[in-house]
N, C-alpha and C positions, 0 to 999 in steps of 0.2 A: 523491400516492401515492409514500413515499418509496421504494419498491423499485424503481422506473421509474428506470434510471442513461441507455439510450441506446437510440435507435432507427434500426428494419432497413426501408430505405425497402419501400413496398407491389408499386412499378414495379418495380423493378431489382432489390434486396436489397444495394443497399450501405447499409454503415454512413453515416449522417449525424451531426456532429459537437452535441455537443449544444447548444445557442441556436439553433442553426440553421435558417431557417426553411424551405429549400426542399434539396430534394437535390443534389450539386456533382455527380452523374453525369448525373441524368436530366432534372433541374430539376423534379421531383414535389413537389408544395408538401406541408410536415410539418402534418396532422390541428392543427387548434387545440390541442382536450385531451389533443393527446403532449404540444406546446412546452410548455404550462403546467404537462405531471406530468414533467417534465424539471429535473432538479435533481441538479447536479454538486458534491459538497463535496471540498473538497482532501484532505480524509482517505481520501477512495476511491482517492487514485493510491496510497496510501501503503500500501494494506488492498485486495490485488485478491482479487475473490474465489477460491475455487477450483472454483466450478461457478457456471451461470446457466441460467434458462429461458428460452427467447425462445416468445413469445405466437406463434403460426402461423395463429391465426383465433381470433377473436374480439369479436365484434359489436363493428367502428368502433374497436379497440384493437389492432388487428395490430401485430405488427412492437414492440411493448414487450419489454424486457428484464429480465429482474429476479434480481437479483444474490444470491447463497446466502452468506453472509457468518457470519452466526450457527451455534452450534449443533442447532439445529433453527427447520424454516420453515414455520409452519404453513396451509394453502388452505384457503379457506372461506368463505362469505359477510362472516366477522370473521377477523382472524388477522393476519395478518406479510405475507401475500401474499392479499386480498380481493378477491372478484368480488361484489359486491352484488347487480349486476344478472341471472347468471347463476340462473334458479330451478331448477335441476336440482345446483348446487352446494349441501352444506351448510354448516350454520354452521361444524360442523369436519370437513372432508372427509377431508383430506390430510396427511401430515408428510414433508418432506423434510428430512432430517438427514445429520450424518458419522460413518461409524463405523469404525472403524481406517482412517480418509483416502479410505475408499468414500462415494460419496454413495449415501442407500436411498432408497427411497418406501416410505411406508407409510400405508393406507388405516385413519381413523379413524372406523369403522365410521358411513361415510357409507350414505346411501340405496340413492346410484345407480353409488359403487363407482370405483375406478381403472382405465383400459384402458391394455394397456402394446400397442406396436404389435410385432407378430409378425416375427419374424427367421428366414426360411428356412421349418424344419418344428421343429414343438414338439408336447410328447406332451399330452394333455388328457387330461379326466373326467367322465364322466357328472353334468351338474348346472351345467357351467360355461359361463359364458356370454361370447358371443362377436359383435366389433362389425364392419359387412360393409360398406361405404358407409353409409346413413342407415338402415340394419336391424340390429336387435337378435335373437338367435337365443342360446336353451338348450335344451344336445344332450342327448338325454333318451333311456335304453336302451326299446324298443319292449316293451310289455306283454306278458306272457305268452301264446300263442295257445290257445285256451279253441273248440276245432272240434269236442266233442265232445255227442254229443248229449244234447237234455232228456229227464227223465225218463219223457217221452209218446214218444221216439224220432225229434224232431223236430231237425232240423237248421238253425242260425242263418243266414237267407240274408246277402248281401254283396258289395261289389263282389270283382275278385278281388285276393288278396295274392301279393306277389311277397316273396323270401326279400330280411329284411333284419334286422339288427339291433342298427339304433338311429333316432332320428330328430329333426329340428330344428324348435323350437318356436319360432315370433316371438312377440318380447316387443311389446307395443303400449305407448302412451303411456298411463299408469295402472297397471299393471301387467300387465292382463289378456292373454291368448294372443290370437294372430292364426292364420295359420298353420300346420300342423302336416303336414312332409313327412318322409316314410320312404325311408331309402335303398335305391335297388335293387340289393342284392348288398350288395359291403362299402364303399361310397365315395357318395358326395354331393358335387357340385361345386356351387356359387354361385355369379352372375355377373349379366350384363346381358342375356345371351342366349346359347344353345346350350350350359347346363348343364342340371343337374336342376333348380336351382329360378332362376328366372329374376326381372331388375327390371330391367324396360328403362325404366321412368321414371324411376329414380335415377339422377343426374348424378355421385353420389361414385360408382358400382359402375362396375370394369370390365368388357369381356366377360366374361373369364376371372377370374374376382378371387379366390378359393380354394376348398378341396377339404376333406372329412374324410374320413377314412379309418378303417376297422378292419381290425386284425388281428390273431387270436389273443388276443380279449379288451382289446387295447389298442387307443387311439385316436391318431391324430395330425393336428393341423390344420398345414397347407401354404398360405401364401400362393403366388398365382399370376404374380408379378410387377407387382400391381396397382400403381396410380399410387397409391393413398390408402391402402395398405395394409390390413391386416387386426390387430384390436384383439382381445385376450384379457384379462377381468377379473382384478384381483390380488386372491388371496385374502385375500394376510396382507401380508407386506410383498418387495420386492424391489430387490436391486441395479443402479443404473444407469451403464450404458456413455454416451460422445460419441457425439450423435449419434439416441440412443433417442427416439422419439415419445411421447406419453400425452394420454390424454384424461380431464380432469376437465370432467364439466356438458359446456359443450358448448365449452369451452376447448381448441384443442390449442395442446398448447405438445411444445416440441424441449430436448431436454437438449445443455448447451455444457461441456465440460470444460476448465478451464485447464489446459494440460501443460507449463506454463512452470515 
């Protein structure tokens, strides 16, 4: 894999030099199939890039690095930066390119979409979809309420409704709904426990992991300080900062800026 320049040991997260077979901090021996996609050309001290991704999970591939050197970088089952084995990536998922010295992402109307990881509180929309630990959720405005009676003057029984309006649908694997919770009042919290909608078996979710909110027509999702953060689909394309998380498939990779 020639985009593989160096790797971030799995133990510690130092740099390990590249032939190297065991790590000088920890002594963490290096994955066989890094040593061998480890390939240093002397052209690269001379051409550093100006951004790279480091792999942060990915099935037995942790801790790869992959260097942004080109005008545009394509992610994909095929492309300039290929995950084969990932079956949630497509053939052409992804572009990572320069544009006036910005580096962008842009989602090449893949399947299953880009997640950029949520910083702080960000406004959202009816329809977007949103990544919680290992749960998928599309926030969806609550149907119309329809309490009026039939024609015979009968009344639709049901449990009872509390005022809300909007609510979040789980996406299951295949596409189909799982799910579907309505908030009480104007806010929805997810977590692992003592929210509204709770996953105490998920090992990525924190207690508290984040919140939506409405107001006045608008929405805004709030990460909670969770440890795994909270992931928002990109719709079109977007600018990335040092430091930004993403998830393609089931790739996360970390954005690294040179500011050298």
């Amino acid at each position: 894999m020639e985009q593989a320049r160096n790797y971030v040991c799995r133990s510690c997260s130092s740099g390990v030099p590249m032939g190297h077979k065991f790590c000088g901090r920890c002594g963490e021996a290096v994955p066989p199939e890094i040593v061998s996609a480890q390939t240093l050309y002397f052209g690269d001290m001379q051409n550093p890039a100006k951004a790279k991704l480091i792999l942060i999970r990915g099935e037995g591939m942790d801790g790869l690095s992959f260097h942004l050197k080109a005008e545009q970088h394509i992610v994909g089952r095929d492309g300039q930066l290929p995950f084969p084995d990932d079956p949630f990536v497509s053939r052409r998922h992804a572009n990572f390119f320069y544009r006036n010295g910005k580096l962008v992402v842009r989602d090449e109307g893949s399947l299953n979409g880009v997640y950029i990881r949520v910083r702080g509180t960000v406004e959202i929309t009816p329809g977007d979809m949103i990544l919680a630990g290992e749960q998928l959720f599309r926030l969806e405005m609550n149907p119309r309420a329809a309490d009026g009676q039939e024609p015979d003057g009968t009344y639709f029984y049901s449990s009872p409704k509390h005022p809300s309006s909007f609510r979040l649908v789980q996406i299951l694997q295949g596409g189909s709904t799982g799910m579907a919770v309505c908030a009480r009042g104007n806010a929805l919290q997810i977590g692992r426990e003592g929210g509204d909608l709770n996953f105490p078996g998920d090992l990525y979710m924190s207690g508290s992991h984040c919140r939506i909110e409405e107001q006045d027509g608008r929405f805004t999702l709030a990460d909670l300080s969770s440890r795994n953060g909270t992931y928002l689909r990109l719709k079109t394309e977007r600018e990335l900062g040092h430091g930004d998380y993403l998830f393609i498939g089931r790739k996360l990779l970390r954005v690294e800026l040179n500011t050298n």
